[in-house]
N, C-alpha and C positions, 0 to 999 in steps of 0.2 A: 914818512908814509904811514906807519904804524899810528902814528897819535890822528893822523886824519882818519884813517877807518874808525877809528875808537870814537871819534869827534862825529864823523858820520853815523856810525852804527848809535850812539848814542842819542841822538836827534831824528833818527830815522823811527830807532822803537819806542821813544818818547811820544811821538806825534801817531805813528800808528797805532797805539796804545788810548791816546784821547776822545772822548766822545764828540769831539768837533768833527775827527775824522769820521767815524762812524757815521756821524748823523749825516757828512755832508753827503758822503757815498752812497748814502739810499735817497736823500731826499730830494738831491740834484739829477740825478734821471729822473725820478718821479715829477718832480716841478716840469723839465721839458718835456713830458709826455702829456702834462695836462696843460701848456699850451699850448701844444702841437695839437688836443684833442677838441680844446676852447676855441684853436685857429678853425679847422676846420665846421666844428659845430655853427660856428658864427657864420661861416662862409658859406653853409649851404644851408643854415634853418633862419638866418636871422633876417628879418625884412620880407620875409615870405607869408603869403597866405593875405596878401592885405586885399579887402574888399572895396572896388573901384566903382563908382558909378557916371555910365558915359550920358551925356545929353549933346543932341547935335538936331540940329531941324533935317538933317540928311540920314535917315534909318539907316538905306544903303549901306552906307560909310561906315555909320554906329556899329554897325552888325559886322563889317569886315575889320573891323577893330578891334572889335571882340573877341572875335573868332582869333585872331592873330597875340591876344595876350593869353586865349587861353591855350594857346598850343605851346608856351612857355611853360616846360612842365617845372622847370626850378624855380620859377616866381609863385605860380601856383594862385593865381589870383582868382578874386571871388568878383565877379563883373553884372552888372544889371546897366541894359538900357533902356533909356526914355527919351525914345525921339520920334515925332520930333515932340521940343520941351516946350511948354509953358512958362510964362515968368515964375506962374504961383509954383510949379511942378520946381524950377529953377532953385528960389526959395524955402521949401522944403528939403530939399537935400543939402542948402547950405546947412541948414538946424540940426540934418542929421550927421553932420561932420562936428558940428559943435556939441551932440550929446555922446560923441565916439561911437553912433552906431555904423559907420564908413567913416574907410582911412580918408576917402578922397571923391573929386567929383573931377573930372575928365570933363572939359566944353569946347567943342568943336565947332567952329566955326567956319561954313565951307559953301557962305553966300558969295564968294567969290570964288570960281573953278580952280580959276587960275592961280590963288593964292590959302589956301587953306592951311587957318591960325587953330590955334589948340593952348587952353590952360588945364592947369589941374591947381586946383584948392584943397587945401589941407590945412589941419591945425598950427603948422607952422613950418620954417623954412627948411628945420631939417629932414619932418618926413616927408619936406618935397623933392628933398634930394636923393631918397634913395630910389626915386620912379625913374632912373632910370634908361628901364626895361620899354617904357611905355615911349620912348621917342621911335624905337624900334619899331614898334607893334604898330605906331601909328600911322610912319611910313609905307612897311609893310600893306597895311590896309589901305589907303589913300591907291600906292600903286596896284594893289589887286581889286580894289573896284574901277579902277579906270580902266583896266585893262577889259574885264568884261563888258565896261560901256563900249567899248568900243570893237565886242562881237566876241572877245575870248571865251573859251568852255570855261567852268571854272576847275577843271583840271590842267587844262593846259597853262592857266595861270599861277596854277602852285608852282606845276614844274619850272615856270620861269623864275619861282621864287624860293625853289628850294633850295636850304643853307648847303651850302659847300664847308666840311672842316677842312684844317689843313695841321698835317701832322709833321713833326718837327723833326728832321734828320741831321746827324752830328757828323762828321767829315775830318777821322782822324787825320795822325800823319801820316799812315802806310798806305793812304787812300780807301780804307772800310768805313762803310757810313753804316750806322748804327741811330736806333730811334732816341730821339729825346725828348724829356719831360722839362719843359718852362719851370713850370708852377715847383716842378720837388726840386730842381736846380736850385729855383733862391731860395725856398727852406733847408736844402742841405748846406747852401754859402752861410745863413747864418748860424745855422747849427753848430757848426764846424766852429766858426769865432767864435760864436758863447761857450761852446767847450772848451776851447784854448785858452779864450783871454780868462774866464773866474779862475782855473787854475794860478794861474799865473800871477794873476794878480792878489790871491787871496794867499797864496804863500810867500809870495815878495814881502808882502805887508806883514803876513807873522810870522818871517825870517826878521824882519828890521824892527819890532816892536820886542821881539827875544834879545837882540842884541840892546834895543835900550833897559828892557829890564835887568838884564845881569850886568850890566853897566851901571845901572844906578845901585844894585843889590851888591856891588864890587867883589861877584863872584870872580871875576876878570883876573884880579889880581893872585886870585890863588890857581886859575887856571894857565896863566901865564908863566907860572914856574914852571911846565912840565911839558910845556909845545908853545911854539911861536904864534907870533898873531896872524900868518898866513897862514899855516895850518890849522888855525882854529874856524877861519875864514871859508876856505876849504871845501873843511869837515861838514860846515856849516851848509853849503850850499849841497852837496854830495848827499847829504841825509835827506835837507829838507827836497831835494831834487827827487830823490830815491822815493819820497812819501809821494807826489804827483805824479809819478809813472804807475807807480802801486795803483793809485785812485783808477789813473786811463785802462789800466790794463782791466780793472774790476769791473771798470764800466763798456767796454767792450768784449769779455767776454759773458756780460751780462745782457748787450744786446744779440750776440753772437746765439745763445741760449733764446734769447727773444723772438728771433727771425726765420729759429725753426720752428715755430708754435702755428697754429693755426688762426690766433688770432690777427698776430702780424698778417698773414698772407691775407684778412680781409680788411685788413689796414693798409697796409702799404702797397695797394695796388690802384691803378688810372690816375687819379689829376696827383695822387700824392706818395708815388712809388717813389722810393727812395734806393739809389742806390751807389757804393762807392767802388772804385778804381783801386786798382794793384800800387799805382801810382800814386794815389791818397793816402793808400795804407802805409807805404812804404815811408815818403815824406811826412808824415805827421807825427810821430814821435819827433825826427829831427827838428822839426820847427819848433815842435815844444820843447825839446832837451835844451834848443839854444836860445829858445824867448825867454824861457825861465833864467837861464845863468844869466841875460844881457840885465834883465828888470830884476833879479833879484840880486845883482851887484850892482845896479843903480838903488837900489831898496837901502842896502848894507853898507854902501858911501853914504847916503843923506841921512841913515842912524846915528852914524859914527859920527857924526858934527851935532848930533841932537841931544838935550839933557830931558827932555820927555814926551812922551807921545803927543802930547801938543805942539810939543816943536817939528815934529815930525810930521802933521796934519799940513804944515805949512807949506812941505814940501809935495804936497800930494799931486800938483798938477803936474809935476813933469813925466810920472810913468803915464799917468791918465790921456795927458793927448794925444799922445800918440793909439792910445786903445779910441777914445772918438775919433781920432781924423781914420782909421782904420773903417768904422763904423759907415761913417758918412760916404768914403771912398767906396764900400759896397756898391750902393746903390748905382754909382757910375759905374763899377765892373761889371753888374748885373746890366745893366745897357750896351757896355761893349766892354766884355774883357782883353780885346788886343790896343786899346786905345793908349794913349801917352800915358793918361794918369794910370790908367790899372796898371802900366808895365812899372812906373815910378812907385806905385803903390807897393809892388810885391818883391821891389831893388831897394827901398829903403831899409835898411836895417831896423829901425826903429816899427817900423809895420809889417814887413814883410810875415814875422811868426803871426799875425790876423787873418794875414790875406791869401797869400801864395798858395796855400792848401784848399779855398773858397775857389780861385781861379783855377787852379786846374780840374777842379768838376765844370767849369762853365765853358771851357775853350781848349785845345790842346797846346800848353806852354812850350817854346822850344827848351832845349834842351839848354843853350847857352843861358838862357835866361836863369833857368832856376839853379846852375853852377856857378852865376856870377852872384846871385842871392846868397846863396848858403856861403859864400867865399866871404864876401862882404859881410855878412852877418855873423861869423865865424871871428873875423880880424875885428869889428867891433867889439863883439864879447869880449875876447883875448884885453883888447885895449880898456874898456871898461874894467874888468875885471884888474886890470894893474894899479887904473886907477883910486878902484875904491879900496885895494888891498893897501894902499898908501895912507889912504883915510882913515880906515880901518886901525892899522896897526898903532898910529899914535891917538885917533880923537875915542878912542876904547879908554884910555886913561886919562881924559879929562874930564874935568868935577869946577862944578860951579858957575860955570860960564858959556856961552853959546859960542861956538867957533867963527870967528870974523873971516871976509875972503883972505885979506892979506896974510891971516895964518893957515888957511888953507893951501897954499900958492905953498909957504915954507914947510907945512906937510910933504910936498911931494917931491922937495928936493931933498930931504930925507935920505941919506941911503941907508 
């Protein structure tokens, strides 16, 4: 136990000592807060302000069309009509879509009552695709000029068309319903992954890229005289563990210090409040403590068969998919997290440290479920962890040659 603390302690103050750690530690919450700040800036400035011009031989219509894009205060559109239009009128504002002085031309066609067609013209297919706002606006208008043809005030026609929100209630287990946010739910589910999986992965990888350097530098063999190659193994994992909890904890109580500022409070409040669970707090180190030991003893076995980091590249996809099949599984959590795959998602061992802690902000997990997770993901480790300690202890002393399966297989009968 003594040469494992030393093995530990030693790999823990080496790395926290490094300026990879340093840099990653400020510049990884900086990075997700400017796309957290890029997501939102896009979401509510981009595609906005575009100047639309309607032509229809039906003023009526043109006019409640208008009226109905501009009470869009988020599109924010800039609207001129000409109805009814001319060819040459027509022509003219194609030229002025081709000299960009309008995004677009709106043409309403509504010589037929009973069928009223509509294009919009633009420079090309994709700023036709961000209109839209204008299928809205256009039905809208269509039904609130009919409705007045056919005797409505034009108040009693709003109120027939005014938007109803609907706000979103959460239904724990004890039966309290509590409000919830869509929109920060799936920026907290991915939040939460990108926090967990770079750790994970970015120490897996230079846990296993340490062990081929001192392998090829055959510090090994002098380290060997004085602790076993399972306590070196260990040591190894314990320190570089100890460096990624360091990091979580820096950067939590560095938003902790964040969330009482007052900038926070006009950040994180309506479509983008974020907030997390007892139950988040509490499972989220474990998921990390045990994603990290499962992939950084999958790391430390596929080093231990490798004579250089190119040999090692080769093996890069097996921690990998399971971090994308994680990724991709989101998106069907975020549609229904009590479905087959999410529950399969957050029981596999190999995903489960991605997911399980994304799903429990989205739904309330039972209780059996996330005991049969951490059980499962627990006896993996465990299992992993023998195995690469088998790998470990003899493919650390060889030189020269890539390790074949069939000498793999006689690594692990090894006693």
């Amino acid at each position: 136990m003594r040469n494992i603390l030393l093995i530990a302690k030693r790999e823990y103050l080496e790395q926290i000592r490094g300026r990879a750690f340093k840099f990653s530690t400020i510049a990884m919450p900086l990075l997700i807060a400017a796309l957290l700040a890029f997501s939102h800036y896009m979401g509510h400035k981009a595609n906005t302000g575009k100047h639309i011009a309607i032509v229809a031989d039906d003023a009526a219509l043109a006019n409640q069309v208008r009226q109905q894009m501009l009470d869009d205060k988020w599109a924010q559109y800039k609207v001129d009509v000409t109805a009814p239009a001319s060819a040459e009128q027509r022509e003219e504002l194609q030229q002025q879509v081709r000299a960009k002085a309008i995004d677009g031309v709106l043409a309403i066609d509504a010589s037929d009552p009973q069928k009223v067609t509509a294009t919009i013209t633009s420079l090309s297919v994709a700023d036709a695709s961000v209109y839209g706002g204008l299928q809205n606006a256009l039905n809208r208008g269509i039904i609130n000029e009919r409705m007045i043809a056919k005797g409505m005030s034009q108040v009693e026609a709003d109120a027939v068309l005014a938007k109803v929100s609907i706000d979103a209630l959460q239904l724990d287990k004890d039966g309290k319903i509590g409000k919830s946010n869509g929109s920060a739910t799936v920026i907290k589910a991915f939040l939460i992954l990108f926090i967990l999986s770079i750790p994970i992965m970015l120490y897996g990888l230079d846990m296993a890229r340490a062990i081929i350097d001192e392998k090829t530098s055959r510090i090994f063999e002098v380290m060997l005289a004085v602790a076993k190659p399972s306590d070196l193994l260990a040591g190894k994992l314990l320190g570089v563990g100890g460096v990624g909890i360091t990091q979580i904890v820096i950067w939590v109580a560095g938003a902790s210090v964040f969330m009482g500022t007052s900038l926070a409070a006009e950040l994180l409040t309506g479509d983008i409040a974020i907030r997390f669970s007892w139950q988040e707090g509490i499972f989220f180190p474990v998921y990390f403590v045990l994603g990290f030991a499962l992939f950084s003893a999958i790391f430390s076995g596929l080093a231990a068969t490798c004579e250089t980091a190119n040999d090692l590249q080769k093996f890069m996809w097996v921690p990998i998919i399971p971090l994308y099949t994680s990724m991709g599984l989101l998106g069907v959590m975020i549609k229904d997290p009590n479905s087959a795959w999410s529950i399969a998602a957050t029981l596999c061992p190999l995903t489960s440290p991605y997911t399980m802690v994304s799903r429990m902000g989205m739904a309330v997990v039972p209780f059996w479920q996330i005991t049969l997770s951490v059980l499962l993901l627990v006896l993996t480790t465990w299992a992993m962890l023998w195995f690469s300690s088998r790998l470990y202890r003899v493919g650390i002393l060889m030189y020269g040659k890539r390790a074949t399966l069939p000498e793999i297989a006689r690594w692990l009968r090894y006693s």
